[in-house]
C-alpha positions in Angstrom: 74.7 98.1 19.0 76.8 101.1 18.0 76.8 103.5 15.3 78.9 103.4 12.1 79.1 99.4 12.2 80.5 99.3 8.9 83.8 97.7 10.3 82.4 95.3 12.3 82.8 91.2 11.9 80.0 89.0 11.6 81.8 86.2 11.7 84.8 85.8 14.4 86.3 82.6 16.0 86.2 83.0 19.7 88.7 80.4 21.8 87.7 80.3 25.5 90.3 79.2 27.5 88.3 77.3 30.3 90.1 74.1 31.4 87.2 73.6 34.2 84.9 73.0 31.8 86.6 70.7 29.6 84.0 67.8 31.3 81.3 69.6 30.6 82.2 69.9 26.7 82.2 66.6 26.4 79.1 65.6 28.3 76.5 68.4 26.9 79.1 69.1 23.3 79.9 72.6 24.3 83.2 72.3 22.3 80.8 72.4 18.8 79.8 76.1 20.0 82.3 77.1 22.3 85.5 77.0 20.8 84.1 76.9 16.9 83.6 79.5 14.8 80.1 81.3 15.0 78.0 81.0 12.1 74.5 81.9 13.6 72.6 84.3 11.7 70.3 85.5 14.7 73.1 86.8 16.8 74.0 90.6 16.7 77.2 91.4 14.7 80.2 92.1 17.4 82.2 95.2 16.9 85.6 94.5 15.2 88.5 93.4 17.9 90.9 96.1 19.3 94.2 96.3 17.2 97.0 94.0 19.2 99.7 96.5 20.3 100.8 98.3 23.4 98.2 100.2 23.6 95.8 96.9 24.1 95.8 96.1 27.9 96.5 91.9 28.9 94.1 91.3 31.9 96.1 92.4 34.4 98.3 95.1 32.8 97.6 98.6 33.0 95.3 100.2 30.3 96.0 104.2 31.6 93.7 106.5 30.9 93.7 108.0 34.0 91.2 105.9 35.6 88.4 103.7 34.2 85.7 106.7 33.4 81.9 105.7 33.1 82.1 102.3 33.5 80.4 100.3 36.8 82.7 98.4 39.0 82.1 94.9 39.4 79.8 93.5 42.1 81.1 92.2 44.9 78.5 89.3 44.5 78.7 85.1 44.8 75.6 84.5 42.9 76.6 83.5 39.3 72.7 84.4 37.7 73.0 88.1 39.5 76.6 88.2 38.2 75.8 87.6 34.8 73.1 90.1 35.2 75.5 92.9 36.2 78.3 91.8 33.3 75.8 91.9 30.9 74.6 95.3 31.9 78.2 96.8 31.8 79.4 95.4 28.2 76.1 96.8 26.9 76.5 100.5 28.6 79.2 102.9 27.8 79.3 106.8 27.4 82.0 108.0 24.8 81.7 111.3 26.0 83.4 110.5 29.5 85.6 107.9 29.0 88.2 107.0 26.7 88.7 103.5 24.7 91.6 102.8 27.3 89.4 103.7 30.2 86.6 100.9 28.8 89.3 98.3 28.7 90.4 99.0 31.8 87.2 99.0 33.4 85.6 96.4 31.5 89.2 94.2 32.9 88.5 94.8 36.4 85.5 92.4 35.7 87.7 89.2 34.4 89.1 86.5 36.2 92.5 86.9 37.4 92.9 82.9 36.4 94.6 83.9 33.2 94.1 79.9 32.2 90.1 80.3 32.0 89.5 83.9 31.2 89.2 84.7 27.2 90.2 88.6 27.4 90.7 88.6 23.7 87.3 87.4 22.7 85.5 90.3 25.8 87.7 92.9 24.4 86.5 92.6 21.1 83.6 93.6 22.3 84.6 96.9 22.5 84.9 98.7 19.0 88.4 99.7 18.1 90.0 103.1 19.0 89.0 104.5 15.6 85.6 104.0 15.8 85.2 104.6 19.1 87.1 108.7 18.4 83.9 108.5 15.7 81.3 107.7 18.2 82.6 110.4 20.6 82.4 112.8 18.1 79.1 112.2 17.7 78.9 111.9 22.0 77.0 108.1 21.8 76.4 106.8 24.5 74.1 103.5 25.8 72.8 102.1 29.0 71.0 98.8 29.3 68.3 97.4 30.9 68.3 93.7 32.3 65.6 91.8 31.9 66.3 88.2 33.1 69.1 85.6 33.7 69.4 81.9 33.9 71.5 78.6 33.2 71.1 77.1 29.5 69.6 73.9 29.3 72.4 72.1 27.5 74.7 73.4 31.0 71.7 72.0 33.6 71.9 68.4 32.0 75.6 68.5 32.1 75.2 69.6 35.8 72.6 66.8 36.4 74.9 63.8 34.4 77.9 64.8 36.0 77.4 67.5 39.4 81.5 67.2 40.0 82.3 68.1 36.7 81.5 71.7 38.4 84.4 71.5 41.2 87.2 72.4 39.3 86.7 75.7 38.0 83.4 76.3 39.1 82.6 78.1 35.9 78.7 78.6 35.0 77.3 79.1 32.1 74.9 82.0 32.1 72.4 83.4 29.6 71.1 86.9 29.9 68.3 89.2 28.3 68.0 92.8 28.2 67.3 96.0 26.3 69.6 98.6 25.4 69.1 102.2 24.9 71.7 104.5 22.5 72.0 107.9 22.7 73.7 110.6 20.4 74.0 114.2 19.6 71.7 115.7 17.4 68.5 114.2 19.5 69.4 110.7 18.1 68.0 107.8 20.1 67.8 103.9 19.2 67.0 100.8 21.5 67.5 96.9 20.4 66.6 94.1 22.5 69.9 92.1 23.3 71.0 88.6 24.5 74.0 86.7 25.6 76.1 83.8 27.0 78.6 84.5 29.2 81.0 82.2 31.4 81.0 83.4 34.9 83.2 81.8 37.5 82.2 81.7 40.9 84.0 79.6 43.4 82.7 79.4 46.7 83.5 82.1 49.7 84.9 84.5 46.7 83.2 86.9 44.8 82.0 86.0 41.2 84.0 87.2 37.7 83.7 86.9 34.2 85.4 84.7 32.3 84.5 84.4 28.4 81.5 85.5 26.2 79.6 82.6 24.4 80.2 82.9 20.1 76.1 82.5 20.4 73.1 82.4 22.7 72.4 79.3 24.4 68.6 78.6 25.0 
């Protein structure tokens, strides 16, 4: 949630890139959600994608900014639930007053894949609002943190496990859905909190640490 969501989409087509999983699309019919065009009603409006340019980082190219600011390194973690956990946490927290809209991108980068075939940078960066509304919420020195609540694989991604477990061995990509709370901030004594949920796609392959990989168009149960 941020302030001044005026310019933000509610409807957005989100195309994940994840070649590992193509098996478990067609077992458990991921591609009807996954690479479709959200039209739930129930999940929160995203923030308007950055504007394409050279400003906007690819997902190994340098954002600048002189660093990456407020934003949480990723977790040197093989666990794809606790991974999930911490993603979450970081595209729900940010602090306008210390760090640019370059510095989130370039953080928030540090925690994709470096398999450029799987990861969906387009669809996490939109996340973030674009650099006009983000030089409105500094203005106005928002800021959120988040508080996780829990983490565990969809049902619809256990029974695609259990009908096919080698579908897995390719990517090793997991499907994660997380809950959590969080808490916004601005000047003025301005405070807000939302409860929040999402899917993400977190790839973990064994004896490496985990990374994230796309953000679900809408929450699986």
């Amino acid at each position: 949630m941020y302030l001044h969501t005026a310019h933000w989409s509610a409807n957005r087509r989100i195309t994940v890139l994840v070649v590992g999983l193509t098996v478990l699309v067609a077992l458990a019919g991921f591609a009807a959600w996954w690479t479709g065009r959200s039209d739930s009603a129930d999940r929160p409006a995203a923030p308007a994608p950055a504007s394409a340019g050279p400003g906007v980082p690819t997902p190994h190219t340098a954002a600048g900014g002189g660093g990456t600011g407020s934003v949480a390194k990723p977790p040197q973690i093989a666990d794809p639930l606790a991974y999930g956990k911490a993603a979450a946490q970081v595209l729900w927290s940010y602090d306008t007053r210390t760090t640019t809209h370059a510095q989130q991108l370039k953080g928030l980068r540090a925690w994709v894949t470096r398999e450029d075939q799987y990861a969906d940078w387009t669809g996490i960066q939109s996340q973030i609002p674009d650099p006009v509304l983000w030089s409105r919420m500094r203005d106005n020195g928002q800021h959120a943190t988040a508080t996780i609540g829990e983490a565990h694989f969809p049902s619809a991604f256990k029974q695609a496990l259990a009908d096919d477990p080698a579908a897995l061995t390719k990517a090793y990509v997991y499907v994660v859905t997380v809950t959590g709370k969080q808490q916004i901030t601005w000047n003025g004594g301005g405070a807000g909190a939302e409860d929040r949920t999402a899917t993400l796609a977190v790839q973990c392959r064994p004896h490496a640490d985990c990374s994230l990989v796309a953000i679900a168009p809408r929450v699986l149960p």
